[in-house]
C-alpha positions as CSV (number, residue, x, y, z in Angstrom):
1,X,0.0,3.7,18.1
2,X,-1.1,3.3,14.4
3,X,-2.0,0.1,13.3
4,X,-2.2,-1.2,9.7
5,X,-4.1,-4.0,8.5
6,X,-3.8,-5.2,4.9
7,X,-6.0,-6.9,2.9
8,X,-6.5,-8.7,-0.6
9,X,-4.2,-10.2,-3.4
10,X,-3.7,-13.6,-3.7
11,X,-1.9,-15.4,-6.7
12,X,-2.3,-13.2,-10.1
13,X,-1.5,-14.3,-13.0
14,X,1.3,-12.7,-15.7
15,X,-1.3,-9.4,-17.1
16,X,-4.0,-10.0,-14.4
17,X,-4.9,-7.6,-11.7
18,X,-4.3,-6.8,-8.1
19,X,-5.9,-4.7,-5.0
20,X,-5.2,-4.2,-1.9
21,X,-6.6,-2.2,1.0
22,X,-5.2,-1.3,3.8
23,X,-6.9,0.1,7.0
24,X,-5.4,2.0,10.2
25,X,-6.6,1.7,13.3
26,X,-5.9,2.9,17.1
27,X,-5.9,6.1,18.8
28,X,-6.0,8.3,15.5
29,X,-6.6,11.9,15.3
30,X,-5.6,12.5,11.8
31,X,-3.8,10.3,9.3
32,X,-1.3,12.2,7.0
33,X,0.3,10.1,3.7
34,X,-0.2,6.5,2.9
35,X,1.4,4.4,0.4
36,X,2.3,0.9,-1.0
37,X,5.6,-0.1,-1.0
38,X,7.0,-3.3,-2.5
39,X,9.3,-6.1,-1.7
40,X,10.8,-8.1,-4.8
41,X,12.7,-11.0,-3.8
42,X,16.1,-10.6,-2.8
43,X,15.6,-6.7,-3.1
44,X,14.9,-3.8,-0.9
45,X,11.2,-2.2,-0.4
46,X,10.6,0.3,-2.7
47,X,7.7,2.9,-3.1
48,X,5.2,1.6,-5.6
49,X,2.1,4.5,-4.5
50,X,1.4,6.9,-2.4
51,X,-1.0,10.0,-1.1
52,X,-1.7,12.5,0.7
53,X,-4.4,13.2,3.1
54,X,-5.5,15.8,0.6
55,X,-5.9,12.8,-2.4
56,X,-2.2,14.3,-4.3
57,X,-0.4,11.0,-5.7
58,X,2.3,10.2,-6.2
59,X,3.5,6.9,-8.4
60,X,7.1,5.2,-9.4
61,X,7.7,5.2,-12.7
62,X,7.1,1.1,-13.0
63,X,3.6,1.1,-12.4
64,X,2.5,4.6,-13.9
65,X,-0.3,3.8,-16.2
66,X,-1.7,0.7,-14.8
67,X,-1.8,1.8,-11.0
68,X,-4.8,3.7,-9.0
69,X,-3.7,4.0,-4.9
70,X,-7.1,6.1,-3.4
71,X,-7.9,7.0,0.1
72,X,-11.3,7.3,2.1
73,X,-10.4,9.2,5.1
74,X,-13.6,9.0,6.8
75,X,-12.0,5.1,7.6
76,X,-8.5,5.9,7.7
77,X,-8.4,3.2,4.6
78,X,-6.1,3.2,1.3
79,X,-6.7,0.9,-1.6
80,X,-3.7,0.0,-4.6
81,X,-5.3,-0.9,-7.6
82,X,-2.6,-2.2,-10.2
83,X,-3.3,-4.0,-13.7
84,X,-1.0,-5.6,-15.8
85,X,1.0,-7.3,-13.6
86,X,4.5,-8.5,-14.8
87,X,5.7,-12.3,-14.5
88,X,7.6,-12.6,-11.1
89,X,8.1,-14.5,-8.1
90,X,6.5,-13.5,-4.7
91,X,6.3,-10.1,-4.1
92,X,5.5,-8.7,-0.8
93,X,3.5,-5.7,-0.4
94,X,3.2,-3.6,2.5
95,X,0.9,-0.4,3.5
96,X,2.7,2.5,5.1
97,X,1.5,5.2,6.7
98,X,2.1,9.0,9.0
99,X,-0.1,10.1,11.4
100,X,-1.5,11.3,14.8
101,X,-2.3,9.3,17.7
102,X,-2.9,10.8,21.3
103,X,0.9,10.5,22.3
104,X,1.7,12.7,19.0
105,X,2.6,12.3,15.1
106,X,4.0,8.7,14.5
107,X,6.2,8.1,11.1
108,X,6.7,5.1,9.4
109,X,4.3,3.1,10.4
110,X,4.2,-0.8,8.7
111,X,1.7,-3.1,7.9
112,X,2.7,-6.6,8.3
113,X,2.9,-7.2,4.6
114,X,0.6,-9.6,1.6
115,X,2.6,-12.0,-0.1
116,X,1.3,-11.6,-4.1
117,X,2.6,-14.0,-6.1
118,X,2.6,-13.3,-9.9
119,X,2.7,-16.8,-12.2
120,X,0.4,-18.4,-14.7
């Protein structure tokens, strides 16, 4: 099974910046895509970042500009780096991932999610 750990955030203020890694563990041959997705309150989780094993990106169209996600695959890790963070409530962030175990290709795999909440 592929475990996700996040890490990082905290409270950001309105225009202040946020990162967040995000590291896989267990029995992993190869890790395909990971991403960010987000959870705004009261709304479903959307994609905010994501990549490929082979570094392509790929970004929703609220954070293009002031978002970096980068990968080291040598330790199965993904970091979001976003700036300019928007006034909001608590948003939850959670790392996502594909890959290999052992027992076969898993999909969908979930970290357990960072609150981030944005106010001055």
């Amino acid at each position: 099974q592929v475990q996700l750990v996040e890490s990082g955030g905290g409270l950001v203020q309105p225009g202040g910046s946020l990162r967040l890694s995000c590291a896989a563990s267990g029995s992993i041959s190869s890790i395909y895509a990971m991403g960010w997705y987000r959870r705004a309150p009261g709304q479903q989780r959307v994609l905010v970042a994501a990549i490929t094993s082979g570094g392509s990106t790929n970004y929703a169209d609220f954070v293009k500009g002031r978002c970096t996600i980068s990968r080291d695959n040598s330790k199965n890790t993904v970091t979001l780096q976003m700036n300019s963070l928007k006034p909001a409530g608590t948003d939850v962030y959670f790392c996502n991932a594909d890959g290999r175990t052992r027992l076969g290709p898993e999909y969908g795999n979930w970290g357990q999610g960072r609150q981030i909440p944005v106010s001055s």
